[in-house]
PDB file with one MODEL, atoms N, CA, C and O in Angstrom:
MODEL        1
ATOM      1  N   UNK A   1     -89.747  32.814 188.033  1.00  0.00           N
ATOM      2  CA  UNK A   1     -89.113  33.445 186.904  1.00  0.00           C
ATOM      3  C   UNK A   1     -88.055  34.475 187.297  1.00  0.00           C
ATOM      4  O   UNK A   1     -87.397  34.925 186.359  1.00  0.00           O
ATOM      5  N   UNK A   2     -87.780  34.921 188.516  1.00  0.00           N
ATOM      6  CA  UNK A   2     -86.960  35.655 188.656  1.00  0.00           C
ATOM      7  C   UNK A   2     -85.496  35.307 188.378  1.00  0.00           C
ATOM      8  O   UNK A   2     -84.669  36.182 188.124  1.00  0.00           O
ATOM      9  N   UNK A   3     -85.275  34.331 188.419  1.00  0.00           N
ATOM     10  CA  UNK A   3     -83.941  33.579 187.834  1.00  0.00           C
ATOM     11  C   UNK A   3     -83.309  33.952 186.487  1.00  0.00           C
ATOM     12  O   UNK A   3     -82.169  34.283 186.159  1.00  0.00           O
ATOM     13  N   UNK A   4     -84.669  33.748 185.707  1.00  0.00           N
ATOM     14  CA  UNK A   4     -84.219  34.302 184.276  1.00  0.00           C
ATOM     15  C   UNK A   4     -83.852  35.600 184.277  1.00  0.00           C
ATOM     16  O   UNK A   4     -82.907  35.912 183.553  1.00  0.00           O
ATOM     17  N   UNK A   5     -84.420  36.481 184.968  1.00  0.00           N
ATOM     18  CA  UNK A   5     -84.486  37.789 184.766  1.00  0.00           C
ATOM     19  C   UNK A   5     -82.946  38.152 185.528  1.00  0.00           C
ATOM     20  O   UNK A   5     -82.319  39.132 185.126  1.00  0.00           O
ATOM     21  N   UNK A   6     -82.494  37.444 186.449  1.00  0.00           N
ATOM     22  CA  UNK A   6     -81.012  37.271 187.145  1.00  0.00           C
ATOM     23  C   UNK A   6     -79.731  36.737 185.999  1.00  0.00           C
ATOM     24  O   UNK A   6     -78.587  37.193 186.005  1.00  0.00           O
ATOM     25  N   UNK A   7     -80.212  35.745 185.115  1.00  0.00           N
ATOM     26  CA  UNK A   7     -79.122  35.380 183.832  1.00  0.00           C
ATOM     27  C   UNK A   7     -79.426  36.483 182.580  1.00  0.00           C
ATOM     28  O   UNK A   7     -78.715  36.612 181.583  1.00  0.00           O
ATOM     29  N   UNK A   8     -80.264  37.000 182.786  1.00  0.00           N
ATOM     30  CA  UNK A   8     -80.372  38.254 181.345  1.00  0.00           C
ATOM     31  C   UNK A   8     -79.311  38.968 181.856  1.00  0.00           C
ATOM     32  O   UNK A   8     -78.117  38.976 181.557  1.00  0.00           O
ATOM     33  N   UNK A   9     -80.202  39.799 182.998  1.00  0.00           N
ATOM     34  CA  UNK A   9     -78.998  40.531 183.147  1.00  0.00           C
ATOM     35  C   UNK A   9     -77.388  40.327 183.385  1.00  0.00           C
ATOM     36  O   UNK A   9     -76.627  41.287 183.260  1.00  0.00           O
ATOM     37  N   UNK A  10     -76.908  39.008 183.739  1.00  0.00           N
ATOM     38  CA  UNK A  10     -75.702  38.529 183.799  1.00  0.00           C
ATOM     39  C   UNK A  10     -75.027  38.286 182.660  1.00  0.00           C
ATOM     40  O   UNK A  10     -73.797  38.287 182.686  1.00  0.00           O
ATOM     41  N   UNK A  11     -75.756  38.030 181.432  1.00  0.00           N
ATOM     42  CA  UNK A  11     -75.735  38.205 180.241  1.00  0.00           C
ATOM     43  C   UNK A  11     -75.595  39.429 180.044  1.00  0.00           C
ATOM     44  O   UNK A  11     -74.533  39.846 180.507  1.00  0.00           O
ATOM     45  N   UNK A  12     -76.243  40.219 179.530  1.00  0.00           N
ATOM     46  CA  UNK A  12     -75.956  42.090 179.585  1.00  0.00           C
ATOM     47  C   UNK A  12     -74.823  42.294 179.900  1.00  0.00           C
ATOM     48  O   UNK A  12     -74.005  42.415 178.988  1.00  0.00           O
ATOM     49  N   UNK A  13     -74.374  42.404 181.298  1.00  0.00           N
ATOM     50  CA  UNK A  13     -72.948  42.669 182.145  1.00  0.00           C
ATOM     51  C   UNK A  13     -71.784  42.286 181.304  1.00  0.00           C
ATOM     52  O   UNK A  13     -70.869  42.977 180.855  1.00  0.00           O
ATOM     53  N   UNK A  14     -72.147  40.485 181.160  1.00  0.00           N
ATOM     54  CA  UNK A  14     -71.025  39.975 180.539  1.00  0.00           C
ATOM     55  C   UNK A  14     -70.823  40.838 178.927  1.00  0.00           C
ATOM     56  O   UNK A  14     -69.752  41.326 178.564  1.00  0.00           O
ATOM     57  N   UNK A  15     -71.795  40.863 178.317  1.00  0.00           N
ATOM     58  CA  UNK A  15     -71.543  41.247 177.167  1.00  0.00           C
ATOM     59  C   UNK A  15     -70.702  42.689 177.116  1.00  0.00           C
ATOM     60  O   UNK A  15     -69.688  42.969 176.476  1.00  0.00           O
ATOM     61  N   UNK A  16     -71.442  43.439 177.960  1.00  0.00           N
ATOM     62  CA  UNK A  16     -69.958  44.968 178.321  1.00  0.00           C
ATOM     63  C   UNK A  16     -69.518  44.660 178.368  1.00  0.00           C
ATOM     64  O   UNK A  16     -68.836  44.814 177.354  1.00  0.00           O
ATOM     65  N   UNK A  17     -68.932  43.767 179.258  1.00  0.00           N
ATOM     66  CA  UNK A  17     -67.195  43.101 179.539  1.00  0.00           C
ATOM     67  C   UNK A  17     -66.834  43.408 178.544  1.00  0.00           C
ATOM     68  O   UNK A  17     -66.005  44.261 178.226  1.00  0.00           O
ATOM     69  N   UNK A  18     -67.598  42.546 177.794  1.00  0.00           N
ATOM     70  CA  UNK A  18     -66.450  42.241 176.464  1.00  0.00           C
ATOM     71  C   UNK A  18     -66.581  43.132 175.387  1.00  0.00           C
ATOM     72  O   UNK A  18     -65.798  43.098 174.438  1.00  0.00           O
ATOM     73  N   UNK A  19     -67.415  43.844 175.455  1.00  0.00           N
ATOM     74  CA  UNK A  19     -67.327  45.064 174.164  1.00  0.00           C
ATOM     75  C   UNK A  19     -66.363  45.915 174.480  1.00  0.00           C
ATOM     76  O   UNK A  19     -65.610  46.419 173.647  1.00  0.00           O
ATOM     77  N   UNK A  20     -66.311  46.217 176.212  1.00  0.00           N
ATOM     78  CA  UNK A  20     -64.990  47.319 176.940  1.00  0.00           C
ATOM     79  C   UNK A  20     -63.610  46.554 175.968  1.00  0.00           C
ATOM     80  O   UNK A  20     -62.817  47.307 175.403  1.00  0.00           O
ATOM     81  N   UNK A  21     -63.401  44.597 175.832  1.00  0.00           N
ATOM     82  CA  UNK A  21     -62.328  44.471 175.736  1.00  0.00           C
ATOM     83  C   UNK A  21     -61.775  45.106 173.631  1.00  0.00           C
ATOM     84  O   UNK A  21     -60.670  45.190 173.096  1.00  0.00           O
ATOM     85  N   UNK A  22     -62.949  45.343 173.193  1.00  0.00           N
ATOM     86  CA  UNK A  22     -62.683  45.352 171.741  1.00  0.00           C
ATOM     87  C   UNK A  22     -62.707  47.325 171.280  1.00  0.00           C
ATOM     88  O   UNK A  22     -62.322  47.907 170.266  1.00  0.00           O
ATOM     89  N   UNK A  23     -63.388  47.877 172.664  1.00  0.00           N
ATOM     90  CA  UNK A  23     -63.464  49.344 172.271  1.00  0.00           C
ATOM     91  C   UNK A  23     -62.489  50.549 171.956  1.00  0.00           C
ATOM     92  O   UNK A  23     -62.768  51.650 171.482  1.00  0.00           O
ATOM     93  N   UNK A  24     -61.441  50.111 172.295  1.00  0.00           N
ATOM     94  CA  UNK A  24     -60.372  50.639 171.800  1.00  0.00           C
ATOM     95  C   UNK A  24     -59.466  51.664 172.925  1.00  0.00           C
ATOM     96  O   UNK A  24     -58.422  52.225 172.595  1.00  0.00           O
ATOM     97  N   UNK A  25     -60.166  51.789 174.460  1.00  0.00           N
ATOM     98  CA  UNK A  25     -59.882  52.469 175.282  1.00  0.00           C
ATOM     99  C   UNK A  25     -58.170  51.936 175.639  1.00  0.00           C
ATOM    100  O   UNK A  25     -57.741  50.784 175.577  1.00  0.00           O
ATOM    101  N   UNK A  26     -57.502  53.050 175.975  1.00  0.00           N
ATOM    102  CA  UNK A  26     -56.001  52.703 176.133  1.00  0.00           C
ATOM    103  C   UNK A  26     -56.279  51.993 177.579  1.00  0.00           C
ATOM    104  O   UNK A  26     -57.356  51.832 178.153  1.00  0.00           O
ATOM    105  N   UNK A  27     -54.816  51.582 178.025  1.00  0.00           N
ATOM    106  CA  UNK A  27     -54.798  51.023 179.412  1.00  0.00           C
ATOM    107  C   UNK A  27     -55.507  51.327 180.251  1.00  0.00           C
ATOM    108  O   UNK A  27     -56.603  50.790 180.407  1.00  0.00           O
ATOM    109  N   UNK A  28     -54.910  52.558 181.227  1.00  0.00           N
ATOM    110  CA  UNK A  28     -55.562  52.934 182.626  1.00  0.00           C
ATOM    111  C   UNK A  28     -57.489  52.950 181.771  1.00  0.00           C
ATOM    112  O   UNK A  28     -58.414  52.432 182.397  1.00  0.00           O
ATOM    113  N   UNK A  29     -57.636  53.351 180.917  1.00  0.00           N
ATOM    114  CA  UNK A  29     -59.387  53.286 180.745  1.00  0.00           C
ATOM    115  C   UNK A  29     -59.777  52.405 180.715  1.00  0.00           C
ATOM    116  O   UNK A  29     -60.693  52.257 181.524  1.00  0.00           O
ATOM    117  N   UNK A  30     -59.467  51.276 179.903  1.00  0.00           N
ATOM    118  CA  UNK A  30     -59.860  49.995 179.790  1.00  0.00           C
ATOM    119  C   UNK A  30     -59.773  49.326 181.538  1.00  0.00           C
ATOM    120  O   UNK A  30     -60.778  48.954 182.144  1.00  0.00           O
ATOM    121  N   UNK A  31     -58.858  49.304 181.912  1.00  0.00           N
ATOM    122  CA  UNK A  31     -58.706  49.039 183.290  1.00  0.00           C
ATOM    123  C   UNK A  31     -59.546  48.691 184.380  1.00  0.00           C
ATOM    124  O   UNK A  31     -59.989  47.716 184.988  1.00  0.00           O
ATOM    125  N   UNK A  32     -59.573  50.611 184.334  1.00  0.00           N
ATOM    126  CA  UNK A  32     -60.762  51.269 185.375  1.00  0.00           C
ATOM    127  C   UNK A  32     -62.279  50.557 184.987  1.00  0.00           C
ATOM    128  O   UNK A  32     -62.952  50.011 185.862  1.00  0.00           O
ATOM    129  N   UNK A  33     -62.709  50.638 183.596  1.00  0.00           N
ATOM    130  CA  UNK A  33     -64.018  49.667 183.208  1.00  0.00           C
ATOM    131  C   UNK A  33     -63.810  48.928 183.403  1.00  0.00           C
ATOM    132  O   UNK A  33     -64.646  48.850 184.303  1.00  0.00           O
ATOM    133  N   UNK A  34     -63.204  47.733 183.441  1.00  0.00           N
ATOM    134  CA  UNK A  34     -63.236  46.385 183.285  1.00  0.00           C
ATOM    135  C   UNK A  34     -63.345  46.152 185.326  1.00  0.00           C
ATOM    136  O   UNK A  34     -64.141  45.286 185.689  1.00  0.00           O
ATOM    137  N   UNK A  35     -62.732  46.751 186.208  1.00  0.00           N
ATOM    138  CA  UNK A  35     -62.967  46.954 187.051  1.00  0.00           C
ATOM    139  C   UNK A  35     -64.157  47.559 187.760  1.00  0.00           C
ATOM    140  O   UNK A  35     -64.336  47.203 188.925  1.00  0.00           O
ATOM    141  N   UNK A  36     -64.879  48.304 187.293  1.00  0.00           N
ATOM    142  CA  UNK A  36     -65.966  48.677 187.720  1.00  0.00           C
ATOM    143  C   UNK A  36     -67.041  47.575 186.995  1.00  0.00           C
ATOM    144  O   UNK A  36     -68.065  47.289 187.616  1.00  0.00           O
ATOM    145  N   UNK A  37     -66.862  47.153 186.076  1.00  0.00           N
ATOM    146  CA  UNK A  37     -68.150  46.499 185.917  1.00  0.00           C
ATOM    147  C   UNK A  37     -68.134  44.940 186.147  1.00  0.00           C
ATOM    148  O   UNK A  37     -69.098  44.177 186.211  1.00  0.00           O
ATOM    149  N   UNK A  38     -66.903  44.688 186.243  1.00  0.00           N
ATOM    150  CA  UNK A  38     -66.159  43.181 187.171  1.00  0.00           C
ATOM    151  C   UNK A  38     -67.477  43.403 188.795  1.00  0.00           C
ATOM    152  O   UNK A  38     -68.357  42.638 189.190  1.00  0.00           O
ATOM    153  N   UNK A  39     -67.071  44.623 189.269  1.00  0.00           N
ATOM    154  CA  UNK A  39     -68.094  44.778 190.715  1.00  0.00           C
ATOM    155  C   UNK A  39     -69.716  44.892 189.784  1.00  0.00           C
ATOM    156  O   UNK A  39     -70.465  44.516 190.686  1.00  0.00           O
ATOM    157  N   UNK A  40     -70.081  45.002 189.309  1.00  0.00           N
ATOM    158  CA  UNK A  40     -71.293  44.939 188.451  1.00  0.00           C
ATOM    159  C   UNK A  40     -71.508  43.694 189.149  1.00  0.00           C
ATOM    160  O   UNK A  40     -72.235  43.529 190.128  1.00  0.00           O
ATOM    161  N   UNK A  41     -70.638  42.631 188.409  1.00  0.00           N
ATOM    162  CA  UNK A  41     -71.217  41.075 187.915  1.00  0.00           C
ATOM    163  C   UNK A  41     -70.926  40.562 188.787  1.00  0.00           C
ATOM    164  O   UNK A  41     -71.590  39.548 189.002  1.00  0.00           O
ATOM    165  N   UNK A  42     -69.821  40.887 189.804  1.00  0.00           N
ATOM    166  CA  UNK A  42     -69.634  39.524 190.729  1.00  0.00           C
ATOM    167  C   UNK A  42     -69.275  40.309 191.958  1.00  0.00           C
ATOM    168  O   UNK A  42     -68.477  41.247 191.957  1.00  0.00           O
ATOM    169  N   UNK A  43     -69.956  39.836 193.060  1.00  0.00           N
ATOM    170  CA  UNK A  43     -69.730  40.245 194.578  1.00  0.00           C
ATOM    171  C   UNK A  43     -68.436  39.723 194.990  1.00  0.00           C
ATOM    172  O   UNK A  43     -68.280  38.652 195.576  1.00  0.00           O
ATOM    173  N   UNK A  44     -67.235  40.782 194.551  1.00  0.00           N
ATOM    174  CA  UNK A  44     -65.896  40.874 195.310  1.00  0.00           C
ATOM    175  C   UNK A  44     -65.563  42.049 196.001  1.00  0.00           C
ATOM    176  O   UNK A  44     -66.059  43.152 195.771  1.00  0.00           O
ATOM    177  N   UNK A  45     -64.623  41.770 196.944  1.00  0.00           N
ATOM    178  CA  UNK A  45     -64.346  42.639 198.216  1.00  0.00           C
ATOM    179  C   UNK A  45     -63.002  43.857 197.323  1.00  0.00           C
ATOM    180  O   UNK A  45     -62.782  45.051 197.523  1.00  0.00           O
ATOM    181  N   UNK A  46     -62.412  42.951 196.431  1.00  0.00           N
ATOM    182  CA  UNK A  46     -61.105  43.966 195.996  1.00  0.00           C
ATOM    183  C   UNK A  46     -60.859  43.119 194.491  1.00  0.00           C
ATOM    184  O   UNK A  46     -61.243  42.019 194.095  1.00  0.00           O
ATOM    185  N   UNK A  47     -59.944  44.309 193.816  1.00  0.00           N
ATOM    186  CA  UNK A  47     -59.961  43.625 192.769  1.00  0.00           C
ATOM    187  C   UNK A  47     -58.471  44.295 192.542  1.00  0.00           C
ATOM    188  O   UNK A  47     -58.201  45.404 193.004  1.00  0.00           O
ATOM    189  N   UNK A  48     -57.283  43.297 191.581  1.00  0.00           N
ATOM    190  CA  UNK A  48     -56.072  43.816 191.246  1.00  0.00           C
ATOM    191  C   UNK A  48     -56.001  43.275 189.673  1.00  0.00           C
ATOM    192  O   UNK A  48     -56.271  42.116 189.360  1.00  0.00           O
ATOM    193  N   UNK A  49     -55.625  44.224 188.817  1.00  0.00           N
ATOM    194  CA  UNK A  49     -55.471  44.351 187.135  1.00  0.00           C
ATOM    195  C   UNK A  49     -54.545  44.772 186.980  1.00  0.00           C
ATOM    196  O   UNK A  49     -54.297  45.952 187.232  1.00  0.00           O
ATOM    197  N   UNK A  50     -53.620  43.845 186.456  1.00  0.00           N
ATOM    198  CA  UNK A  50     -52.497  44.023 185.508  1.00  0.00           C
ATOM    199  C   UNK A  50     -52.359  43.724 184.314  1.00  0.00           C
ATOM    200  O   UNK A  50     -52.909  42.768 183.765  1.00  0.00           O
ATOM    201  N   UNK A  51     -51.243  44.903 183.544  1.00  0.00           N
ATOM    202  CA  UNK A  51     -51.212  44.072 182.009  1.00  0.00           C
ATOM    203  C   UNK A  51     -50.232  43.943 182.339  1.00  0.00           C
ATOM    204  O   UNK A  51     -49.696  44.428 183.335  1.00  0.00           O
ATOM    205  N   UNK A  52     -49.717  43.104 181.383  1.00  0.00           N
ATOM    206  CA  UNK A  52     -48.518  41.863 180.817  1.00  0.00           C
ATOM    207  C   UNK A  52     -48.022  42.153 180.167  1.00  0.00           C
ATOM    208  O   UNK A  52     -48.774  42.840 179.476  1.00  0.00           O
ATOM    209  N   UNK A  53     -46.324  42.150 179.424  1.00  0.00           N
ATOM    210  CA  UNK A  53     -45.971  42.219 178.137  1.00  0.00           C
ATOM    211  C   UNK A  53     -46.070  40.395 177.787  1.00  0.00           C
ATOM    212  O   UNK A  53     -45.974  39.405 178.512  1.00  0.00           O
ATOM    213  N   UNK A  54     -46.301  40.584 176.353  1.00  0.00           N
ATOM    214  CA  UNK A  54     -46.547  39.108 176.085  1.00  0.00           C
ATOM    215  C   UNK A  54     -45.587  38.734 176.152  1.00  0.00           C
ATOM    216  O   UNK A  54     -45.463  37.880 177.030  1.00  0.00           O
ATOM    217  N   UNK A  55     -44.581  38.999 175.513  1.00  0.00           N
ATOM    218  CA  UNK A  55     -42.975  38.000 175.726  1.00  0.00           C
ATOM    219  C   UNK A  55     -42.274  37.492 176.793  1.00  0.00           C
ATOM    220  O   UNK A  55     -41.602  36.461 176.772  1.00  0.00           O
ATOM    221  N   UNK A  56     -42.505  38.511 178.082  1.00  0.00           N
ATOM    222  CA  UNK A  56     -41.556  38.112 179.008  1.00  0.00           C
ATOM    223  C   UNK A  56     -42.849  37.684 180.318  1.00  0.00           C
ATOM    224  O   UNK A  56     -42.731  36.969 181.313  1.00  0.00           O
ATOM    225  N   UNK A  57     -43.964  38.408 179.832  1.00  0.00           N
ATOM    226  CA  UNK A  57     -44.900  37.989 180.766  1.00  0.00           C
ATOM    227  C   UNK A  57     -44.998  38.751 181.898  1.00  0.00           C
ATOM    228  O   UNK A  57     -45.851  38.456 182.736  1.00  0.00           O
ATOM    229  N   UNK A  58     -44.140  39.844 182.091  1.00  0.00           N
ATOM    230  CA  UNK A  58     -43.761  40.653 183.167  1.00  0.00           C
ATOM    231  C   UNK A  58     -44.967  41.420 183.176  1.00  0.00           C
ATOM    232  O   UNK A  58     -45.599  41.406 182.120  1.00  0.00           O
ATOM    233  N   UNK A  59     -45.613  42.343 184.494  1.00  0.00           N
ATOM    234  CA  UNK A  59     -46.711  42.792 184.671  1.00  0.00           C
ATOM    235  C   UNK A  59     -46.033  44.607 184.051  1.00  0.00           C
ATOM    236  O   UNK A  59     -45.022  45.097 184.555  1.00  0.00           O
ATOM    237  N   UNK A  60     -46.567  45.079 183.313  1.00  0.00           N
ATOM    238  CA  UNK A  60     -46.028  46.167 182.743  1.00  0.00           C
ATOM    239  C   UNK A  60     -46.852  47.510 183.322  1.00  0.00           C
ATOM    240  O   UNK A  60     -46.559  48.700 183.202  1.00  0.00           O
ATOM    241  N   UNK A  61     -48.201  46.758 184.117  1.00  0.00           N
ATOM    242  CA  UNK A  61     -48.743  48.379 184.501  1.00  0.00           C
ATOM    243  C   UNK A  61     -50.004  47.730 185.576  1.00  0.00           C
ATOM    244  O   UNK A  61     -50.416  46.587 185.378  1.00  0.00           O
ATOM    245  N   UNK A  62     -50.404  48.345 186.402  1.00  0.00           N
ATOM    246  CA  UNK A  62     -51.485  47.198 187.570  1.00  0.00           C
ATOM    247  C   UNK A  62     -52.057  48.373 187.795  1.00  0.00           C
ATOM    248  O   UNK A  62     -51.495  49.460 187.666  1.00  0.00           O
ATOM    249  N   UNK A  63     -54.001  48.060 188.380  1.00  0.00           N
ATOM    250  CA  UNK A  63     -54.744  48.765 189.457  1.00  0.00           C
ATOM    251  C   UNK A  63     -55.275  47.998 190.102  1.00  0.00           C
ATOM    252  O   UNK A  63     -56.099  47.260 189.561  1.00  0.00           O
ATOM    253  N   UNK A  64     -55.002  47.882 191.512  1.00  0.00           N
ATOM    254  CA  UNK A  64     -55.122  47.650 192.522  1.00  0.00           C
ATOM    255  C   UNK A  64     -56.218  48.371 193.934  1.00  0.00           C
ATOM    256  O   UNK A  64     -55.711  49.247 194.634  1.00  0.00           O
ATOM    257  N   UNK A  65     -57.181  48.067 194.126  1.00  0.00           N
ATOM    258  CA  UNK A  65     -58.121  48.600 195.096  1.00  0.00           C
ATOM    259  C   UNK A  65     -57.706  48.319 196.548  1.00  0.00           C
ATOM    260  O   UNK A  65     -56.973  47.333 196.626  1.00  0.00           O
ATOM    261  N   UNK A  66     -57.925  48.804 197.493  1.00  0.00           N
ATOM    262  CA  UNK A  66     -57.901  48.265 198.779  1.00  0.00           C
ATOM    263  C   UNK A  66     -58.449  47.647 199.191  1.00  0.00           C
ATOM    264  O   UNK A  66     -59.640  47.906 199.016  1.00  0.00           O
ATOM    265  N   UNK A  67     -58.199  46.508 199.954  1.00  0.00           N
ATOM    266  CA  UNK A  67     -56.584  46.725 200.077  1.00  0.00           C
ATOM    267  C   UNK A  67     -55.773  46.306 199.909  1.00  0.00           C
ATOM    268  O   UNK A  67     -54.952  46.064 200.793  1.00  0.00           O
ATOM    269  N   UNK A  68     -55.559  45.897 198.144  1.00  0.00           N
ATOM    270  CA  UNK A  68     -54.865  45.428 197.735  1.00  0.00           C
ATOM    271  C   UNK A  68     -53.690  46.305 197.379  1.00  0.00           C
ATOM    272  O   UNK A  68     -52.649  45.669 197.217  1.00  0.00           O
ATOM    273  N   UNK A  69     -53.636  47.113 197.279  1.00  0.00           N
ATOM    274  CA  UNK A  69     -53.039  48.335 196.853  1.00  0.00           C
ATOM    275  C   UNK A  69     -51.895  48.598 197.373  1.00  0.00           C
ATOM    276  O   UNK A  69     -51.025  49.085 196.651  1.00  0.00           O
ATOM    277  N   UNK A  70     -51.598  48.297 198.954  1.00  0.00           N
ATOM    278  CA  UNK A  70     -50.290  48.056 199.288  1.00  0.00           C
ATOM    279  C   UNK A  70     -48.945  47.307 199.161  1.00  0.00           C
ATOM    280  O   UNK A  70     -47.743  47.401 199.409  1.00  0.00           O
ATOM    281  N   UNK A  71     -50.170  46.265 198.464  1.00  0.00           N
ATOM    282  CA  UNK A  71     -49.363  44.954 197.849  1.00  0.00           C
ATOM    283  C   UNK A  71     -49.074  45.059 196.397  1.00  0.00           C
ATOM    284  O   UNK A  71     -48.562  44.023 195.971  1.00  0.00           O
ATOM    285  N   UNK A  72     -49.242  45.993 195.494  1.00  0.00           N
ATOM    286  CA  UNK A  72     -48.612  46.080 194.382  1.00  0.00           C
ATOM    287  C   UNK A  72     -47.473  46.807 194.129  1.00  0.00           C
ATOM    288  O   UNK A  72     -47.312  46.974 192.920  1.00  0.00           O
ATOM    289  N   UNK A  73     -46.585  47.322 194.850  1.00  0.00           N
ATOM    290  CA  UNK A  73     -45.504  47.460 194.425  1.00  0.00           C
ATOM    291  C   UNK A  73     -44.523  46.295 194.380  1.00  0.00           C
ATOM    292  O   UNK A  73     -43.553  46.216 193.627  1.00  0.00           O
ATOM    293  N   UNK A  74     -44.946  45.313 195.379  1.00  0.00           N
ATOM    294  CA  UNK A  74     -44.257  44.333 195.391  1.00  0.00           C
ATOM    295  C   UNK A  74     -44.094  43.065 194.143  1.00  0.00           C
ATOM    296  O   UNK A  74     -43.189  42.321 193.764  1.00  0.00           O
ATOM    297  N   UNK A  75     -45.541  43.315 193.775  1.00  0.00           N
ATOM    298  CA  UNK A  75     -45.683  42.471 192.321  1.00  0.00           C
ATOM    299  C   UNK A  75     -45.612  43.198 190.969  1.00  0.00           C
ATOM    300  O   UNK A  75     -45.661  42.608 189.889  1.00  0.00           O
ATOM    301  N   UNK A  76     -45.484  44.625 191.127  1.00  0.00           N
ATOM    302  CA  UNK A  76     -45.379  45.115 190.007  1.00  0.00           C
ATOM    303  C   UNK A  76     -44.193  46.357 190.016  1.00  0.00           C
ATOM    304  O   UNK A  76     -44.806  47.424 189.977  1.00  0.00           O
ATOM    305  N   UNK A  77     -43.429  46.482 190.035  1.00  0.00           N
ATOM    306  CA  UNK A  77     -42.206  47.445 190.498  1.00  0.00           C
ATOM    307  C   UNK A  77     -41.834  48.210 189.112  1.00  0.00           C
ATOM    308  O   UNK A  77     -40.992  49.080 189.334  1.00  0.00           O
ATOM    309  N   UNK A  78     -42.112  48.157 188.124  1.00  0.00           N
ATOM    310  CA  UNK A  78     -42.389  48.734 186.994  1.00  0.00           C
ATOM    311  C   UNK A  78     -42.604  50.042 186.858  1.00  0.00           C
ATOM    312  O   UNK A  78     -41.902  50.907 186.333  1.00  0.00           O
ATOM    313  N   UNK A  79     -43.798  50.112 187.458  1.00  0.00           N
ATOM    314  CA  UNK A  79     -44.775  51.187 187.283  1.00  0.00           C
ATOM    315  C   UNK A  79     -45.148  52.179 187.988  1.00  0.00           C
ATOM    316  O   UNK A  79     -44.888  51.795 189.128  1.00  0.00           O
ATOM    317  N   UNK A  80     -45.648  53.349 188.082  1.00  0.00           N
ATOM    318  CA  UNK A  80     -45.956  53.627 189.467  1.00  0.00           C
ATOM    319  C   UNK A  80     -47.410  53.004 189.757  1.00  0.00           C
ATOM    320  O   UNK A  80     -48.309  52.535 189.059  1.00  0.00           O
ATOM    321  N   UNK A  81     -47.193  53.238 191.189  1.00  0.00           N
ATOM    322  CA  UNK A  81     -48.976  52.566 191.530  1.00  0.00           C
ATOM    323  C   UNK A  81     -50.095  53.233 191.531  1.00  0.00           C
ATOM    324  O   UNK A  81     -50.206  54.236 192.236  1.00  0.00           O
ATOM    325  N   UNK A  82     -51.104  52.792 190.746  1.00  0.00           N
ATOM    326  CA  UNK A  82     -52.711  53.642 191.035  1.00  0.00           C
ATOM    327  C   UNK A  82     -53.670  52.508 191.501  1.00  0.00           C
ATOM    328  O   UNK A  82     -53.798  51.373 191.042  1.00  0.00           O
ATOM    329  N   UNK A  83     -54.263  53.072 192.458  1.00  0.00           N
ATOM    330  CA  UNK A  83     -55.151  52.809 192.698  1.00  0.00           C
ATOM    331  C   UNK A  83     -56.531  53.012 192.556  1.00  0.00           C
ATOM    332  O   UNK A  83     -56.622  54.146 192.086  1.00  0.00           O
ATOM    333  N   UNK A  84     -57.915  52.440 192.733  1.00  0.00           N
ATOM    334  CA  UNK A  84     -59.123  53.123 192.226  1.00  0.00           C
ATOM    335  C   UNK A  84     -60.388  53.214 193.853  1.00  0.00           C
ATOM    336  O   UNK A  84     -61.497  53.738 193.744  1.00  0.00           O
TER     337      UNK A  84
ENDMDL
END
């Protein structure tokens, strides 16, 4: 039974995800959560978040961890860079 008790909680996680996406937090907040609890649910080494403008599709604002972080000015020149 420990399995189940491994998809509840993956369930749980997921469901923050997605309440972070409807809560109303501006960018950099929404961001930073969706990033911290991304490492919650899934064993990754780095993680890079950008938003988009919808029209042109252009990345309008990114956070980037290490060490990815060196590599976003290059994909996002917009903005300044933060990292977390």
């Amino acid at each position: 039974m420990a399995g189940v008790g491994r998809v509840t909680a993956a369930r749980r996680h997921e469901g923050d995800l997605v309440r972070r996406c409807y809560s109303g937090l501006d960018a950099p907040a929404f961001q930073t959560e969706v990033v911290r609890l991304i490492h919650v649910v899934l064993p990754v080494d780095a993680i890079f978040f950008a938003t988009a403008d919808p029209a042109t599709l252009l990345f309008t604002g990114a956070v980037a961890e290490d060490p990815l972080g060196p590599a976003r000015p290059c994909t996002c020149p917009c903005t300044p860079s933060r990292t977390t």
